[in-house]
PyMOL Python script that loads the backbone (N, CA, C, O; Angstrom):
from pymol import cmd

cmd.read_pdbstr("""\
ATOM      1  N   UNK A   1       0.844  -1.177   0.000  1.00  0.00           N
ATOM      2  CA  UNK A   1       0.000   0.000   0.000  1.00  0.00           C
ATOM      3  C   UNK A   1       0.887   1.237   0.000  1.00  0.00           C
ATOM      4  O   UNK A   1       1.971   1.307   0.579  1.00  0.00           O
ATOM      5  N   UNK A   2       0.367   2.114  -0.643  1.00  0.00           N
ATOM      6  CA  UNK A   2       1.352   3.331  -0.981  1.00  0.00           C
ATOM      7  C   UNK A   2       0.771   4.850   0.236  1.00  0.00           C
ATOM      8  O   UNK A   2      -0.298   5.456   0.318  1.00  0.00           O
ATOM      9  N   UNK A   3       1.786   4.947   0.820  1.00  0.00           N
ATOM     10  CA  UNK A   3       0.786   6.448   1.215  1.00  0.00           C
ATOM     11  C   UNK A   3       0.634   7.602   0.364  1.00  0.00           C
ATOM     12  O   UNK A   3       1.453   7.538  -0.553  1.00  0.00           O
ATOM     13  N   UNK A   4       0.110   8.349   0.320  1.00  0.00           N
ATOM     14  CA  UNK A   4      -0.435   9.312  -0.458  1.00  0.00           C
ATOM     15  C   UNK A   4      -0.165  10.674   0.427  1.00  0.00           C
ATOM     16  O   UNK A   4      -1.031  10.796   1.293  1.00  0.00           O
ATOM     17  N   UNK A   5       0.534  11.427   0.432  1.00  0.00           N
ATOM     18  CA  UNK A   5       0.568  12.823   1.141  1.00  0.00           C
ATOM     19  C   UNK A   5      -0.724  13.600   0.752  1.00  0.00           C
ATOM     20  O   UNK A   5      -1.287  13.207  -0.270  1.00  0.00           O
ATOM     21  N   UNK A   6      -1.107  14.334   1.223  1.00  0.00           N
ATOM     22  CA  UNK A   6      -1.812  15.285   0.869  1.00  0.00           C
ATOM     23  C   UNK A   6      -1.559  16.138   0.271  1.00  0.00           C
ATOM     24  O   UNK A   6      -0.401  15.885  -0.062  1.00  0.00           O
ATOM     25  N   UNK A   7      -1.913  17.403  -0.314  1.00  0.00           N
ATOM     26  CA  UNK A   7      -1.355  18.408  -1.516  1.00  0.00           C
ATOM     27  C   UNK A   7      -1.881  19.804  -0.315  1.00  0.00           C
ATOM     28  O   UNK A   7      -3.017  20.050   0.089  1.00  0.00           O
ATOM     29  N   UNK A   8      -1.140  20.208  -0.134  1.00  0.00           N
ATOM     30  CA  UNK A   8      -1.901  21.436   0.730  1.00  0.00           C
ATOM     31  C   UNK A   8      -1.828  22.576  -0.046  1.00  0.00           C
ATOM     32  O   UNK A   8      -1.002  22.856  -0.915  1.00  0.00           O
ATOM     33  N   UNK A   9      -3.168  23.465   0.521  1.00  0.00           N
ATOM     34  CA  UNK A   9      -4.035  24.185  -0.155  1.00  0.00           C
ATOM     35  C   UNK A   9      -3.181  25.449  -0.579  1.00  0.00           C
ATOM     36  O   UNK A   9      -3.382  26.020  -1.651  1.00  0.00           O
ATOM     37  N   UNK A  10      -2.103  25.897   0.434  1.00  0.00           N
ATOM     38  CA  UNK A  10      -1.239  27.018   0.225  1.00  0.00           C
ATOM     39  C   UNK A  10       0.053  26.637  -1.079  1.00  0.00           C
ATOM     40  O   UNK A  10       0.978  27.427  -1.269  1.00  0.00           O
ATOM     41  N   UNK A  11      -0.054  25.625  -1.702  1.00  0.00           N
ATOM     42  CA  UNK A  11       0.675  25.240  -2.835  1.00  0.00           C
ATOM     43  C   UNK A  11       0.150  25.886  -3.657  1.00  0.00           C
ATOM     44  O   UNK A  11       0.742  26.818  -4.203  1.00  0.00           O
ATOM     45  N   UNK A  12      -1.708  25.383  -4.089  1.00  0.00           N
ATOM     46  CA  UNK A  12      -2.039  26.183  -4.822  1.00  0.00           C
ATOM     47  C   UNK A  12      -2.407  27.790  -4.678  1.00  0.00           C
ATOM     48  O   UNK A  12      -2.497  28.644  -5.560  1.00  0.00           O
ATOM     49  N   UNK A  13      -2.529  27.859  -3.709  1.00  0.00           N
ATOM     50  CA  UNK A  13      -2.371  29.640  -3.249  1.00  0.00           C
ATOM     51  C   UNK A  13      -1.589  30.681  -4.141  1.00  0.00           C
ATOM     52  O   UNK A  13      -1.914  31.621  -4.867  1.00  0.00           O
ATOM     53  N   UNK A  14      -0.065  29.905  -3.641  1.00  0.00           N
ATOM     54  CA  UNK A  14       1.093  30.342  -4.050  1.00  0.00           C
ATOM     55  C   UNK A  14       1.359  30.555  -6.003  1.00  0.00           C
ATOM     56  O   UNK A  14       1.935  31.328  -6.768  1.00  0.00           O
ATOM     57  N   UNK A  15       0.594  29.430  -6.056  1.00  0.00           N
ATOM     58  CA  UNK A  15       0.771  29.442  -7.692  1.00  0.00           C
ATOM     59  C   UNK A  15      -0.254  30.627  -8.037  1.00  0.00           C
ATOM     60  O   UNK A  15      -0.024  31.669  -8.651  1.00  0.00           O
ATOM     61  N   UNK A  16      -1.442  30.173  -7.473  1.00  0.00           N
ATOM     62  CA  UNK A  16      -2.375  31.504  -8.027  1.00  0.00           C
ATOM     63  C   UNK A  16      -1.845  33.110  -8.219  1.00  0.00           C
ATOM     64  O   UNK A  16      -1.974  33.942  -9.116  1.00  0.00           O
ATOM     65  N   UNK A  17      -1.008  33.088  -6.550  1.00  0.00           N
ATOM     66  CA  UNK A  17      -0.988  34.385  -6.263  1.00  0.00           C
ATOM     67  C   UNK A  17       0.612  34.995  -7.439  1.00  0.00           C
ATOM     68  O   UNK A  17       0.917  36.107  -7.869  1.00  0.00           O
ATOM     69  N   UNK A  18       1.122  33.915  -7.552  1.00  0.00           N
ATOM     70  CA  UNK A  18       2.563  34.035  -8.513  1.00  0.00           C
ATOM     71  C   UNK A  18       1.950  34.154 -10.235  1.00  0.00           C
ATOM     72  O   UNK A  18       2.509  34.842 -11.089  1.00  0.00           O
ATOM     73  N   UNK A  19       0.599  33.256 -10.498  1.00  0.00           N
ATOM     74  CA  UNK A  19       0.289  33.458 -11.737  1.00  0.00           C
ATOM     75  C   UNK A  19      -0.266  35.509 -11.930  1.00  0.00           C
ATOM     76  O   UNK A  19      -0.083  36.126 -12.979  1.00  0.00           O
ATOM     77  N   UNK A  20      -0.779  36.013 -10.914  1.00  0.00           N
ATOM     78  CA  UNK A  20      -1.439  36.749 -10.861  1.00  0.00           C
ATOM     79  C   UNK A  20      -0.736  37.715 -11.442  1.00  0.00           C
ATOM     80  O   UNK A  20      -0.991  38.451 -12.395  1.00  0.00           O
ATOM     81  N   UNK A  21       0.671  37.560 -10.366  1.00  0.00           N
ATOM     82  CA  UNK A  21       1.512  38.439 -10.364  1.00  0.00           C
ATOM     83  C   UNK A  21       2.401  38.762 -12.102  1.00  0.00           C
ATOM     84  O   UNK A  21       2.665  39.694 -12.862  1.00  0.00           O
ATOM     85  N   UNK A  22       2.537  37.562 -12.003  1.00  0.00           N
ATOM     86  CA  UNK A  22       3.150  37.736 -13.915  1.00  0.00           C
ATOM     87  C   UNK A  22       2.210  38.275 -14.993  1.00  0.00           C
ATOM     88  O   UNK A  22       2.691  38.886 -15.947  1.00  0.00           O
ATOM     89  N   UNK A  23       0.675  38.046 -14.872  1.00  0.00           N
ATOM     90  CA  UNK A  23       0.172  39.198 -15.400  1.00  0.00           C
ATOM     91  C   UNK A  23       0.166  40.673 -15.230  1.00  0.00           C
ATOM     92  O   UNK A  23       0.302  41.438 -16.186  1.00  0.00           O
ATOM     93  N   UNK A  24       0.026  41.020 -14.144  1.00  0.00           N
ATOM     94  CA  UNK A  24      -0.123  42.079 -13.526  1.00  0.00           C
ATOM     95  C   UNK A  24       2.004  42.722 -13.669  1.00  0.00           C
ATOM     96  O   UNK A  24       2.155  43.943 -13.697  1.00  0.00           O
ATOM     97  N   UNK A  25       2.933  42.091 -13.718  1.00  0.00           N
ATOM     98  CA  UNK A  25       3.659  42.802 -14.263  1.00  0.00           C
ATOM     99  C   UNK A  25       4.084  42.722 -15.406  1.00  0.00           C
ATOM    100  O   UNK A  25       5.146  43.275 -15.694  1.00  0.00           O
ATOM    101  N   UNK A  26       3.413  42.065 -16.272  1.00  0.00           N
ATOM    102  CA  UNK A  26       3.869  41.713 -17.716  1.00  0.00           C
ATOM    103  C   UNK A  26       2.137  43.047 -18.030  1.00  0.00           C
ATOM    104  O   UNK A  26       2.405  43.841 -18.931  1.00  0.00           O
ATOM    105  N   UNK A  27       1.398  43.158 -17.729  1.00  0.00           N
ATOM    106  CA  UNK A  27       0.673  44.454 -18.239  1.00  0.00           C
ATOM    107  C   UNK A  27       1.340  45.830 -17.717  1.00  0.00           C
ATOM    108  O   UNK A  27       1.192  46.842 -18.401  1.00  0.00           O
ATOM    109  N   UNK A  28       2.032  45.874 -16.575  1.00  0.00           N
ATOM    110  CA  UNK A  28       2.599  46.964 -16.443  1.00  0.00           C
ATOM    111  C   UNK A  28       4.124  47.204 -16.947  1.00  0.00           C
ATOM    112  O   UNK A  28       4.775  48.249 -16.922  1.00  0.00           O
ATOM    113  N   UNK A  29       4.454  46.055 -17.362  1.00  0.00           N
ATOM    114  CA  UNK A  29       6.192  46.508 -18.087  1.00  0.00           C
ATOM    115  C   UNK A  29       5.342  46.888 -19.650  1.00  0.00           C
ATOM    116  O   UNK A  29       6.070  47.532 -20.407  1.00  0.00           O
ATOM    117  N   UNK A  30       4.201  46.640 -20.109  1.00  0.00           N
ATOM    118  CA  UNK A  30       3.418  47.409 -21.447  1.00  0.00           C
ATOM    119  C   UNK A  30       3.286  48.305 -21.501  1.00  0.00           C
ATOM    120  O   UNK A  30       3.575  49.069 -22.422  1.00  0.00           O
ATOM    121  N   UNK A  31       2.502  48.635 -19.916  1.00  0.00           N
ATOM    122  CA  UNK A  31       2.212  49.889 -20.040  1.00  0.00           C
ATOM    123  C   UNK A  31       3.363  50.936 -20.102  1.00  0.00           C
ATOM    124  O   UNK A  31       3.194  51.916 -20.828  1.00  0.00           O
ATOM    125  N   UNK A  32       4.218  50.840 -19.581  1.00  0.00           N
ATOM    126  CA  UNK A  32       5.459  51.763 -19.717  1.00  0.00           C
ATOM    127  C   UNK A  32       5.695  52.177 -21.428  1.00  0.00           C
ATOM    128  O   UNK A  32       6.361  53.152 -21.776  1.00  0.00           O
ATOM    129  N   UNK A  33       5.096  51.347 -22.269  1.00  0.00           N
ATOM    130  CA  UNK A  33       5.151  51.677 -23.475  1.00  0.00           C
ATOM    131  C   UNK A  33       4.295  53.025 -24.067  1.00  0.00           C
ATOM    132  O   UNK A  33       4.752  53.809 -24.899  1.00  0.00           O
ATOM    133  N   UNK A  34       2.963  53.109 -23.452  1.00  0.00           N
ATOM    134  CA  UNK A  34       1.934  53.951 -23.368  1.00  0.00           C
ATOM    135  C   UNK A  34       1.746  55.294 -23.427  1.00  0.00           C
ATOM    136  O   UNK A  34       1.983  55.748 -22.308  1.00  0.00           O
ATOM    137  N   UNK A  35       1.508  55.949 -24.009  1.00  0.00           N
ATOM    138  CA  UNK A  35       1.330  57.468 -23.247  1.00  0.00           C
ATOM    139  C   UNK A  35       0.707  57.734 -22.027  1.00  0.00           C
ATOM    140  O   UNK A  35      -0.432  57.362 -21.743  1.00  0.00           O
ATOM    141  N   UNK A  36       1.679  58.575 -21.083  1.00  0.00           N
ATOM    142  CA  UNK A  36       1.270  58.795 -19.608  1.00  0.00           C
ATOM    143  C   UNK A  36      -0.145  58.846 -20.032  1.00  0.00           C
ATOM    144  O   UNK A  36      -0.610  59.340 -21.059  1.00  0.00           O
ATOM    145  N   UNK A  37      -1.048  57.948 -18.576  1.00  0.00           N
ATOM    146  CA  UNK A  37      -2.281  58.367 -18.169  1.00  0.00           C
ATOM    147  C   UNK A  37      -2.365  59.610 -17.382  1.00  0.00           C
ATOM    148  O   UNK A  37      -1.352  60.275 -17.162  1.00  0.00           O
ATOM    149  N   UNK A  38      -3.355  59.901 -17.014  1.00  0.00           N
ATOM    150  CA  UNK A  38      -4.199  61.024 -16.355  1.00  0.00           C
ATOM    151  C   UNK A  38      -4.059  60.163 -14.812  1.00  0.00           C
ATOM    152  O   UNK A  38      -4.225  61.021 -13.945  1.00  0.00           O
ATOM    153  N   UNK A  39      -3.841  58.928 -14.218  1.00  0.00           N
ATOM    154  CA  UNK A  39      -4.096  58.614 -12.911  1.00  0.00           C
ATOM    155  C   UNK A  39      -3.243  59.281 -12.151  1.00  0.00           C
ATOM    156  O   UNK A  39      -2.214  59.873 -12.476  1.00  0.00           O
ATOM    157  N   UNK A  40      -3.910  59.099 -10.765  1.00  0.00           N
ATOM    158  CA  UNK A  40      -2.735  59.882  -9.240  1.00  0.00           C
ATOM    159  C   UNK A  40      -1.738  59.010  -9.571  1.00  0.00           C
ATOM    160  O   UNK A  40      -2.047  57.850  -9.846  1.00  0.00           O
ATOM    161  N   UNK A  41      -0.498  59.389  -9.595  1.00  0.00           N
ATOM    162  CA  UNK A  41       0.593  58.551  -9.236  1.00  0.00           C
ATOM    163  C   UNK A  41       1.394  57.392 -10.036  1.00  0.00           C
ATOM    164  O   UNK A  41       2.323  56.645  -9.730  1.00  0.00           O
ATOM    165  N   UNK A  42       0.413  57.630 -11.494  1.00  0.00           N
ATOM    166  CA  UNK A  42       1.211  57.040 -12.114  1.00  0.00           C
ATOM    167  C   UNK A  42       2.531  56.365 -12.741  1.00  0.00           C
ATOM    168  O   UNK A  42       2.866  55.353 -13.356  1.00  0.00           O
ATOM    169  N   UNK A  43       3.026  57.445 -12.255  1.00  0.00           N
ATOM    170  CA  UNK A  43       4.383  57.753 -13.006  1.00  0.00           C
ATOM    171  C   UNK A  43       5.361  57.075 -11.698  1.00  0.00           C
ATOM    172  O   UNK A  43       6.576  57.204 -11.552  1.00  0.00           O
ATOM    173  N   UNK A  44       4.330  56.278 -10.773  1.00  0.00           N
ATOM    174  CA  UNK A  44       5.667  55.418  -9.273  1.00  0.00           C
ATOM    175  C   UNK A  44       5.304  53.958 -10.060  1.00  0.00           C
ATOM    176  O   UNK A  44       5.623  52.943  -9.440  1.00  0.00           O
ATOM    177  N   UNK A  45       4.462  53.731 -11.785  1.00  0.00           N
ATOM    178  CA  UNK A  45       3.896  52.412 -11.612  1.00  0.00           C
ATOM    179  C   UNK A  45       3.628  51.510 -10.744  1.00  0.00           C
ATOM    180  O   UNK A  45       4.358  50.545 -10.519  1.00  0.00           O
ATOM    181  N   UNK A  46       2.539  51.753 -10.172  1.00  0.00           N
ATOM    182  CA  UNK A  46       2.031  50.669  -9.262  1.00  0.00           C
ATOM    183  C   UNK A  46       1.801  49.326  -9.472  1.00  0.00           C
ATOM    184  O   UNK A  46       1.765  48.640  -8.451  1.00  0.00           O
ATOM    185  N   UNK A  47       1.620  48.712 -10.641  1.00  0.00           N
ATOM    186  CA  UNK A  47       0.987  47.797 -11.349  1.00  0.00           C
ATOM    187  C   UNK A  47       2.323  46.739 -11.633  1.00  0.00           C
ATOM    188  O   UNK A  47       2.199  45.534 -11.854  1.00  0.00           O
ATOM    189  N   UNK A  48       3.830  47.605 -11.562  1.00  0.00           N
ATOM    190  CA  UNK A  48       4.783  47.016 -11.945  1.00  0.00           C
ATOM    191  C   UNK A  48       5.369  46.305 -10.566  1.00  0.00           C
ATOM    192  O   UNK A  48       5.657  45.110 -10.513  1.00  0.00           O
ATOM    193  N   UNK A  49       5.514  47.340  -9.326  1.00  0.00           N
ATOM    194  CA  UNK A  49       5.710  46.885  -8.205  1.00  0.00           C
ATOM    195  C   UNK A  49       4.760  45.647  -6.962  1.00  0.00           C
ATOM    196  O   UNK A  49       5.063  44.993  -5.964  1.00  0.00           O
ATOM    197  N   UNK A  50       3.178  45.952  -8.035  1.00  0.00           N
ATOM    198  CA  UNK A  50       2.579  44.894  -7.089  1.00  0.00           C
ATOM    199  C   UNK A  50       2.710  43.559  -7.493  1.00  0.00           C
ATOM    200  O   UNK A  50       2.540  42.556  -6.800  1.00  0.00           O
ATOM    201  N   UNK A  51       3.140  43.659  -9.095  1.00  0.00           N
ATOM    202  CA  UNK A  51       3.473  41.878 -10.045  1.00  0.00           C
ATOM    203  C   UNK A  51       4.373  41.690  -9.421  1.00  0.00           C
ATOM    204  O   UNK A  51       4.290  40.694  -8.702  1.00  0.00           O
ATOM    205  N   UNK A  52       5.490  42.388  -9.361  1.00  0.00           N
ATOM    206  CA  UNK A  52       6.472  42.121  -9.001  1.00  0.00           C
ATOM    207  C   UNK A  52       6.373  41.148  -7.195  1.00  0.00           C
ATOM    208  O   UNK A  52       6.656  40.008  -6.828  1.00  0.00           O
ATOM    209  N   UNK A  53       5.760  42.521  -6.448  1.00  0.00           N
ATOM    210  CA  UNK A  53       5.645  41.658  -5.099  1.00  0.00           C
ATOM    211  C   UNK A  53       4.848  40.309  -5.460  1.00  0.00           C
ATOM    212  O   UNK A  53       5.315  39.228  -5.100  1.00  0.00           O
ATOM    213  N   UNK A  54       3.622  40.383  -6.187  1.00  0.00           N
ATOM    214  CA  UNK A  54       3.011  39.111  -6.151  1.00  0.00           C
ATOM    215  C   UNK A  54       3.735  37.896  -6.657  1.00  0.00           C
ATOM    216  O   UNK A  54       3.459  36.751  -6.300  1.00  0.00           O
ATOM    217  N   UNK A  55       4.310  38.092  -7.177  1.00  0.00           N
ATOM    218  CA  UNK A  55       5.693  37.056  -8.190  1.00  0.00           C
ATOM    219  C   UNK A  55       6.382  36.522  -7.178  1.00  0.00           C
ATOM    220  O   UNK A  55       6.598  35.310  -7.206  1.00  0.00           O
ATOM    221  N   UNK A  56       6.908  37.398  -5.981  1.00  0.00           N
ATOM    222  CA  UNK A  56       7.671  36.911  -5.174  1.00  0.00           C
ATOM    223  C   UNK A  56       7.312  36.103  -4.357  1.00  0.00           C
ATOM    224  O   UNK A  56       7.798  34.984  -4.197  1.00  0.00           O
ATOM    225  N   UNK A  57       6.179  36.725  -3.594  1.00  0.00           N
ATOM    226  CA  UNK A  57       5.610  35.962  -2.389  1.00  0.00           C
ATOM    227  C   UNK A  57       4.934  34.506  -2.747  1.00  0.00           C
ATOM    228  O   UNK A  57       4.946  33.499  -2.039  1.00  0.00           O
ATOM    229  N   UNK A  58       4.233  34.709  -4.284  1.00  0.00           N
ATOM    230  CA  UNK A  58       3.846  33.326  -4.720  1.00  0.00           C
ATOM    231  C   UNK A  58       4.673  32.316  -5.190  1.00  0.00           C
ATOM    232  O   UNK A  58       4.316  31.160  -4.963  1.00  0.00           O
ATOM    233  N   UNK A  59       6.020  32.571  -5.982  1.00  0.00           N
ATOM    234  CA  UNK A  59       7.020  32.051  -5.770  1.00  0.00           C
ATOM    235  C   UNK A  59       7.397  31.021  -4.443  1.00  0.00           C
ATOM    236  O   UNK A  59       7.578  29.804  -4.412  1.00  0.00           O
ATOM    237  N   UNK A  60       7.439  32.293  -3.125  1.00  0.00           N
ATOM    238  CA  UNK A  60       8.147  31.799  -1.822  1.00  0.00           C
ATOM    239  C   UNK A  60       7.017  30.828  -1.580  1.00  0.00           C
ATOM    240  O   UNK A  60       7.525  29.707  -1.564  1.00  0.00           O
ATOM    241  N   UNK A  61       5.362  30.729  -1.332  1.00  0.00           N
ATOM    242  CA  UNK A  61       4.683  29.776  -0.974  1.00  0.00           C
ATOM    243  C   UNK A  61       4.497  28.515  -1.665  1.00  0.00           C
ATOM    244  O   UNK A  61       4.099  27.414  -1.286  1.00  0.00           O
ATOM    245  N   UNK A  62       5.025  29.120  -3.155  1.00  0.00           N
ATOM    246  CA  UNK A  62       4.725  27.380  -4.216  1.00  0.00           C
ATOM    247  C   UNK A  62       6.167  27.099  -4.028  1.00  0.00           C
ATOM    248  O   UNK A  62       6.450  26.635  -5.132  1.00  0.00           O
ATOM    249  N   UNK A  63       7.023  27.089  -3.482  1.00  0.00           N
ATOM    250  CA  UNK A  63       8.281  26.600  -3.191  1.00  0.00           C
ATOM    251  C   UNK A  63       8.159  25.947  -1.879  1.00  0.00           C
ATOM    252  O   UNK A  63       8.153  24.747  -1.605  1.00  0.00           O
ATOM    253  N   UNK A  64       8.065  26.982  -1.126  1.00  0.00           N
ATOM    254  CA  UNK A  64       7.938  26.036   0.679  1.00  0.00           C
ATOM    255  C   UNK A  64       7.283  24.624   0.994  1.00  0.00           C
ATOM    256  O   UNK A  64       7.577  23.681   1.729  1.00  0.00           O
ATOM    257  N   UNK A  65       5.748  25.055  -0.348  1.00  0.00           N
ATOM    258  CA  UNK A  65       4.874  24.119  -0.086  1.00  0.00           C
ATOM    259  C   UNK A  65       4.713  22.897  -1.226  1.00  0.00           C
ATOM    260  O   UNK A  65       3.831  22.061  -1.420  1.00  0.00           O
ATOM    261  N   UNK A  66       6.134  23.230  -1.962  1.00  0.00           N
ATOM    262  CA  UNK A  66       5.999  22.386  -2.624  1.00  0.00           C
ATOM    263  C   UNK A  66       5.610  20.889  -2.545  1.00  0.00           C
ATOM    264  O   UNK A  66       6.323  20.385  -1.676  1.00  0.00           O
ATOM    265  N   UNK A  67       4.788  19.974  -3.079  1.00  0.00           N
ATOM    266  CA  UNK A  67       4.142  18.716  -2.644  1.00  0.00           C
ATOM    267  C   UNK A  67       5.167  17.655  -3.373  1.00  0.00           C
ATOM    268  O   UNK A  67       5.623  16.691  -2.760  1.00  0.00           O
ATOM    269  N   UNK A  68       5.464  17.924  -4.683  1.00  0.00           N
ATOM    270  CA  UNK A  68       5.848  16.540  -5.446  1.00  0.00           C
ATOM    271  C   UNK A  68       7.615  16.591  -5.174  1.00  0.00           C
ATOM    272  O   UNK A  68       8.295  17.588  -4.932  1.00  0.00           O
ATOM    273  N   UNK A  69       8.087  15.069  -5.317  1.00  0.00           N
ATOM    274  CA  UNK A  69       9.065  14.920  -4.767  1.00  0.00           C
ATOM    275  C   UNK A  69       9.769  14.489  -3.454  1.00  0.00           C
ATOM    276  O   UNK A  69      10.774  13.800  -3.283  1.00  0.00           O
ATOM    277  N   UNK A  70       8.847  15.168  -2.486  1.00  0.00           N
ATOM    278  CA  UNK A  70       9.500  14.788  -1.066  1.00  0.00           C
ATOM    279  C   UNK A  70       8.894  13.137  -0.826  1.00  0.00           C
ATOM    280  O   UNK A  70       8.182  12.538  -1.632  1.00  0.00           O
ATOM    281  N   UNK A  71       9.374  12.614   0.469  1.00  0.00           N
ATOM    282  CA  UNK A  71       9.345  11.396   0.290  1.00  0.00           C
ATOM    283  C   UNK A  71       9.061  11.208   2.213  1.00  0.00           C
ATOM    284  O   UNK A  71       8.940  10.089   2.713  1.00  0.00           O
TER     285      UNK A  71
END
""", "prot")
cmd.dss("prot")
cmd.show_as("cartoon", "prot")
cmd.util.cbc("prot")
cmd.orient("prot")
């Protein structure tokens, strides 16, 4: 009989929150292509720094929690 680990839920978290993030900075390294908008604050790109954080942190949780492999 084989055991079976479980897959925990913050694996897929991590991927979500890392997929999110590569959109969200792959639309804002575009937008830099753009003519300035009219928004507050544009010009600190927000959109580039939150992919970016989201990239990371989902990264760090689909890594920690990685499921396949361990034994």
């Amino acid at each position: 009989m084989t055991s079976k680990t479980p897959i925990s839920v913050w694996f897929f978290t991590g991927a979500l929150v890392a997929f999110y993030g590569i959109v969200i900075l792959a639309y804002g390294l575009y937008a830099l292509t753009l003519p300035p908008s009219g928004r507050a604050l544009s010009e600190l790109h927000p959109d580039i720094w939150w992919g970016g954080v989201m990239l990371v942190i989902g990264g760090i949780y689909t890594i920690k929690f990685y499921p396949f492999g361990k034994k």
